[in-house]
Each structure stands twice: as structure tokens, then as C-alpha cells.
N, C-alpha and C positions, 0 to 999 in steps of 0.2 A: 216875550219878544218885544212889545212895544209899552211905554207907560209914560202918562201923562197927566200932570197937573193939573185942579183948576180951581178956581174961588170964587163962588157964584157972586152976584151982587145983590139978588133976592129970590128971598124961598120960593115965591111963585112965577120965576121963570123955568122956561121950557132946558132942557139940556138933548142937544142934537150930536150925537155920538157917533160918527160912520167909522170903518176901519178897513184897510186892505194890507193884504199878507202876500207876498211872492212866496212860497217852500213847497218842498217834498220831503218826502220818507223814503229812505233804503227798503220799507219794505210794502207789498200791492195793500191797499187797503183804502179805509175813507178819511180823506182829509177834514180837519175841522178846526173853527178857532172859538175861541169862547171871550166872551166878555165879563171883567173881574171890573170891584166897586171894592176899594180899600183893603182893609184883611179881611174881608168877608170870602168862607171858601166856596161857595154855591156863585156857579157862572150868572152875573142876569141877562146877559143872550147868548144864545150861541148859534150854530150852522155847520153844512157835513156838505159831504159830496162826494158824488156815487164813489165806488170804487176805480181806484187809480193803479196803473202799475209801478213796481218800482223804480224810484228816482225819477220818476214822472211830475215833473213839476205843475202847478195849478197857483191862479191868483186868487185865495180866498175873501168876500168882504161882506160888510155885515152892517148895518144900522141897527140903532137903538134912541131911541126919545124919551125921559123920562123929565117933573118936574125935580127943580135942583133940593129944593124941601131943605136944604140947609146955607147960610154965609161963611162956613167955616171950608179950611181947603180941602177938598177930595183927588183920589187920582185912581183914575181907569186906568187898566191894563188888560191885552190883549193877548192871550196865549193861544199855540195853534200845536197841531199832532192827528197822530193816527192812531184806528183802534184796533191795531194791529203794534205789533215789536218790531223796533227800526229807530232808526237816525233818525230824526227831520230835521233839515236843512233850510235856513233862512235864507229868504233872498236867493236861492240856487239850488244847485241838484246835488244831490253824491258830495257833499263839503267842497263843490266845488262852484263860484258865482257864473249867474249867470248874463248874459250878455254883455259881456263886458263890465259887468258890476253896476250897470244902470238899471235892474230888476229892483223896484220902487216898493217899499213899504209905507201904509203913515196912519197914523191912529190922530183925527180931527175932532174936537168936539167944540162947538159950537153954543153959545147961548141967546137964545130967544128971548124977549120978554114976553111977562106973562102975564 
């Protein structure tokens, strides 16, 4: 869904990672997003939420903090679904947007020094 660059300035700062997801699934189950580092395929965070019914939209989000530990460019991405069989739908319900299409997604991350 979302993915983002960055190029630390030093190994020992902080990297401050928050995310939010607008979607649904066509089918009842629990929504979730996962937090991805590079081609690395193990999420390093992720979060769920109870059971939803179909095409029942939810804003999933998520923080993560870790140090940057490299100067070289990295890029997070944010993937979201159900553990359940179904569509899921960014930003809206049933392939269809929601609110007039101002249903806000954004994947932030932030460097602290450290």
C-alpha cells in the first residue's frame, strides 16, 4: 500500500515510523497492516483488529521506533489485509472510495537524533 524512502544521517539516530491505513476486506475477518524494512520478508511490526464485518471499513495505524544503525538509503512499506479470503480495499469499501475520496492514508517517518 504505502512506501517510503529515507537516508539516515547517522547510525545512532532514532527512526520514528508511525503509519495509517483507511481499508476493508469484502470478506468478515480481522484487519491488519504490517510494517516491511527493504526486501527483508519478516514484518518488523505489525497489529490486527478484532473482527470486522464485510466491506466494513476501519483506520488501521501503527508506530514503530527503531535505531537507523545504517547512512545508506532504506525504504519502509506498509502492507495491510485480512486473515480471512476477500478483496481489500484502500482508502474505501467494496472498490469503492470512500468519503468523497478524502479517506487519508500516510506512512511518516521521522528522524531523531541520537
Amino acid at each position: 500500500y504505502l512506501s517510503k524512502d529515507i537516508t539516515p544521517k547517522a547510525k545512532a539516530n532514532m527512526l520514528l515510523i508511525d503509519w495509517s491505513v483507511f481499508m476493508a476486506n469484502s470478506a468478515t475477518g480481522q484487519l491488519s497492516t504490517a510494517l516491511f524494512q527493504d526486501s527483508t520478508a519478516d514484518a518488523i511490526a505489525a497489529n490486527g483488529q478484532g473482527y470486522r464485518t464485510a466491506d466494513d471499513y476501519s483506520t488501521r495505524s501503527g508506530m514503530y521506533v527503531m535505531r537507523a544503525g545504517t547512512v545508506s538509503a532504506t525504504t519502509f512499506k506498509v502492507h495491510g489485509g485480512n486473515n480471512n479470503a476477500g478483496t481489500s480495499s484502500f482508502g474505501g469499501s467494496g472498490g469503492n472510495r470512500q468519503f468523497g475520496g478524502a479517506a487519508a492514508s500516510q506512512l511518516r517517518i521521522t528522524e531523531i537524533m541520537g
